[in-house]
N, C-alpha and C positions, 0 to 999 in steps of 0.2 A: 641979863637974860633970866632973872628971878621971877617965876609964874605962881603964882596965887593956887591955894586948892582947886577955885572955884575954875580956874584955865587951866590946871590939870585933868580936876574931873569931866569937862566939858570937852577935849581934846580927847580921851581917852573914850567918851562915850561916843564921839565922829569914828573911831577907830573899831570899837566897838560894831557899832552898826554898819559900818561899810564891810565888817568881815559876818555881817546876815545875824549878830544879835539884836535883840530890840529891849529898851527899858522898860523893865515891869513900871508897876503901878507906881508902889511907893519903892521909888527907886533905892533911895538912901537910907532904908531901914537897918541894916549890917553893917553899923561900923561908920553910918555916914558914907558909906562909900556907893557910888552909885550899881545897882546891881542889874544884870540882863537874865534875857531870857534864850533858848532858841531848842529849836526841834530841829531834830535830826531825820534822816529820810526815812528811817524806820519808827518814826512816830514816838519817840522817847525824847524827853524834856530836859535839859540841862539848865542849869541858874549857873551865873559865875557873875566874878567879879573881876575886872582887868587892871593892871598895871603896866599900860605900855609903855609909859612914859620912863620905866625902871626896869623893865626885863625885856632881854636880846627875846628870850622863849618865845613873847606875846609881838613884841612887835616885829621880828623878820617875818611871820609867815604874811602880816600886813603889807610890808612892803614887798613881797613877792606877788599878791594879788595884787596890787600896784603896778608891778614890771608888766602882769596879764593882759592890759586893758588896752594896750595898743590897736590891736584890729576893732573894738568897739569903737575907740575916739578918735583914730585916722583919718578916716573921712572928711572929719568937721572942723575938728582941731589937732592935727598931729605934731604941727610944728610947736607948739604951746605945750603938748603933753610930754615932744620929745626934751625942752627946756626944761622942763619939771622935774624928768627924769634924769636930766644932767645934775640938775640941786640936788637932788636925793642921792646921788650917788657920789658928790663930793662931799656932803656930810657923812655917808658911810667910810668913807676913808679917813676920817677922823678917828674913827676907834669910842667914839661920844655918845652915848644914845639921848643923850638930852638934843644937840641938833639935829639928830637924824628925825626924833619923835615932832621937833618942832615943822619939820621939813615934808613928815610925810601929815601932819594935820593941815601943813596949808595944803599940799596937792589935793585934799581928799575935800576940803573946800573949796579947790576949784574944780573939782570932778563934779560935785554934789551941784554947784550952780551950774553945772551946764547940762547936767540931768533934768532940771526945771524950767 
């Protein structure tokens, strides 16, 4: 289960943008690390940089807006999202945040294709 930078930071940018940041321009000026952007409803600007792949911090509030989405995807696919949600939640009881991070990037790539 050994992922490369370039599947870390590209996982973590899905994770990124499904919690409403977007990548600047030059993403990877700081560090190499990809950087976002996002405004807040009071019109102030934050840049960050994420680690979900390594911190509980960044990635539960992800996968709490994950638990959310039920009455969105019910309708269409609920039997599929409640399956997804069973994988996510048998990697959280591992205690692992490497399966859990791996588990909530595939949901959020099946979320994202069926927004398209």
């Amino acid at each position: 289960m050994g992922l490369t930078i370039e599947e870390i930071y590209q996982g973590n940018e899905i994770l990124a943008v499904f919690m409403d940041w977007l990548p600047t321009e030059k993403s990877r000026d700081l560090g190499g690390e990809p950087t976002f952007i996002h405004e807040n409803e009071d019109g102030v600007t934050w840049l960050g940089q994420f680690k979900y792949h390594c911190s509980w911090n960044e990635l539960m509030p992800a996968c709490q807006k994950w638990d959310g989405l039920y009455e969105e995807i019910e309708p269409k696919n609920g039997a599929k999202y409640v399956e997804l949600c069973d994988r996510l939640d048998d990697t959280v009881i591992t205690y692992e945040i490497k399966p859990l991070w791996i588990q909530l990037v595939e949901n959020i790539r099946w979320y994202n294709a069926q927004k398209s």
